[in-house]
C-alpha positions, 0 to 999 in steps of 0.5 A: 228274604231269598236273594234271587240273583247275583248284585248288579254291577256298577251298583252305588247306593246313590242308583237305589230308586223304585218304580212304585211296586212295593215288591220290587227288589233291589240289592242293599248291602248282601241282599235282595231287598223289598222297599217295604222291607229297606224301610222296616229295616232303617227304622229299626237302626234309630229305634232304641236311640229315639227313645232316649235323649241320652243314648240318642245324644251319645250315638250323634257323639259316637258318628261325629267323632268317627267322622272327624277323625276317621273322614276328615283327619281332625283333632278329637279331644273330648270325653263321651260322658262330658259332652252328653251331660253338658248337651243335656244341661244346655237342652237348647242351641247356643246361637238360635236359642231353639230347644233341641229335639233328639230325633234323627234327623230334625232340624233341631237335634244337637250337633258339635260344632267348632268355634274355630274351624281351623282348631280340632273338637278340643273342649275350649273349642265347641258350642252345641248347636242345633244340626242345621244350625251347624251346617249353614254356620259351616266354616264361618266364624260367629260373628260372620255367621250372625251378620249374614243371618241378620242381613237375611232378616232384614232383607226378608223382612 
């Protein structure tokens, strides 16, 4: 696809809307970009890592790890390899019971998630846990985690 003008200035990712015509184009990365093309695109990037639960666990591993430690500046202690077979020996979530499912972006695909949050991703220090799981426990301790999900339960019952 031809670029056909120079990037917008004061472009963020967070502006990318259209208005309903699959022809429009908008700047993405260093260039013009259909949506049909964008969605082709994004595709593309998670095809090979759906297709297998081991590449697509060591992908998760690889983007926590460069967050981690890159983003949030916090202790990266564990091994591509170990990690992978223990998330695929284990094959459920450690609080919900939920079998993992390796597709970006559900619910229920495994994450690494930090006992102690004030600790670093050592060994002693991780369960793997469902995504979502991971992100309501946040940085609550377990057992906080568990009251409140069990307070939720018996409200909503």
């Amino acid at each position: 696809m031809a670029q056909v003008g120079p990037r917008p200035k004061n472009f963020s990712k967070s502006q990318i809307e259209w208005n309903g015509d699959p022809e429009e184009k908008i700047w993405i990365g260093d260039r013009w970009c259909t949506k049909e093309y964008y969605a082709k695109r994004l595709a593309n990037r998670y095809n090979g890592v759906n297709k297998n639960p081991r590449s697509f666990v060591r992908n998760k591993f690889s983007k926590q790890k460069s967050k981690a430690r890159l983003v949030r500046k916090i202790e990266w202690a564990l091994d591509i390899d170990n990690v992978t077979d223990a998330i695929l020996e284990q094959n459920r979530c450690a609080i919900s019971n939920r079998p993992f499912v390796y597709e970006t972006g559900h619910i229920d695909s495994p994450s690494i998630d930090r006992i102690d949050s004030e600790k670093g991703y050592t060994p002693d220090n991780v369960m793997f846990v469902g995504s979502h799981v991971n992100i309501m426990k946040g940085v609550l301790d377990l057992e906080t985690f568990i009251e409140l999900c069990s307070d939720i339960g018996k409200t909503r019952a």
